[in-house]
N, C-alpha and C positions, 0 to 999 in steps of 0.2 A: 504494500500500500504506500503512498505518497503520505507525508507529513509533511505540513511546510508550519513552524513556528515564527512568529514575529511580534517582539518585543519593544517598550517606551522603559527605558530607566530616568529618573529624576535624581540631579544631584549627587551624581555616580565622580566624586572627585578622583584623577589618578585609573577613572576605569575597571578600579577594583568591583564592582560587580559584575559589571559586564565579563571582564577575563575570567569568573569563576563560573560564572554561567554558560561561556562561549567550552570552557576547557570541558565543563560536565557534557553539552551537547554531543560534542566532538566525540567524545567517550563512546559516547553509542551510535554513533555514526553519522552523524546529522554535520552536514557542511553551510559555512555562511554563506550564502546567495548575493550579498550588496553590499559593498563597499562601503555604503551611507546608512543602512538602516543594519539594526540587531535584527536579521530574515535569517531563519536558516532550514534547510528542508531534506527530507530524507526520502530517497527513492525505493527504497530498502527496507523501512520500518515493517513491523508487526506488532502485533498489537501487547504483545510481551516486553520489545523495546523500547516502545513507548512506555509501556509501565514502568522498566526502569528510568526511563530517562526524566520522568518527569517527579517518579518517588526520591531521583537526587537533585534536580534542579529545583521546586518548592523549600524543602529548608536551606537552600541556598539564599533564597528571598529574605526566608523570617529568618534567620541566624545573623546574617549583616545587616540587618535592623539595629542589633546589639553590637556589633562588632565593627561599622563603619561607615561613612557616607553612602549614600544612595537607596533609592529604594523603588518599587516597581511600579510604573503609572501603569501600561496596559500590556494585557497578554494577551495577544489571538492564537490559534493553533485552526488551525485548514487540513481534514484527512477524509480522501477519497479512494477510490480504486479500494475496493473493502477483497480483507483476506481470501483467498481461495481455500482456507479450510478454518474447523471452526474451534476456535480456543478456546483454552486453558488454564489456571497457574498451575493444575496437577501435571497435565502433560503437554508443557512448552514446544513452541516448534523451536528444532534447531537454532542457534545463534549463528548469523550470517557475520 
């Protein structure tokens, strides 16, 4: 399935949210799209990936509430082309 993520930070001094967030995406496969905006999109995801990627990037928001400048105006997430088989968390498909 396609995910496309795209992000607004507020008062992100130094970019330390944005680099924590961009490093966790990366993580699970997800690449930036634009140069100018926080877009980043996965060709690749499933619906597994997404769960992790998004059970690590949320306390990434609320943790550097406490821990530093910045913090999140808005979050869209865009997912289409839906799986060709039907999930799980007992029986994950494969990690791509």
């Amino acid at each position: 399935m396609r995910v496309i993520i795209r992000l607004s930070l507020d008062d992100d001094a130094g970019n330390q949210l944005r680099t924590k967030v961009h490093a966790a995406l990366s993580r699970h496969g997800f690449r930036r799209t634009s140069s100018k905006t926080a877009t980043y999109e996965s060709d690749a995801a499933n619906e597994y990936i997404l769960a992790n990627a998004m059970t690590e990037v949320w306390p990434i928001f609320r943790d550097h509430l406490e821990e530093g400048s910045g913090r999140l105006d808005h979050f869209w997430m865009y997912v289409d082309q839906g799986a060709p088989h039907r999930f799980s968390f007992e029986n994950p498909p494969p990690m791509s």
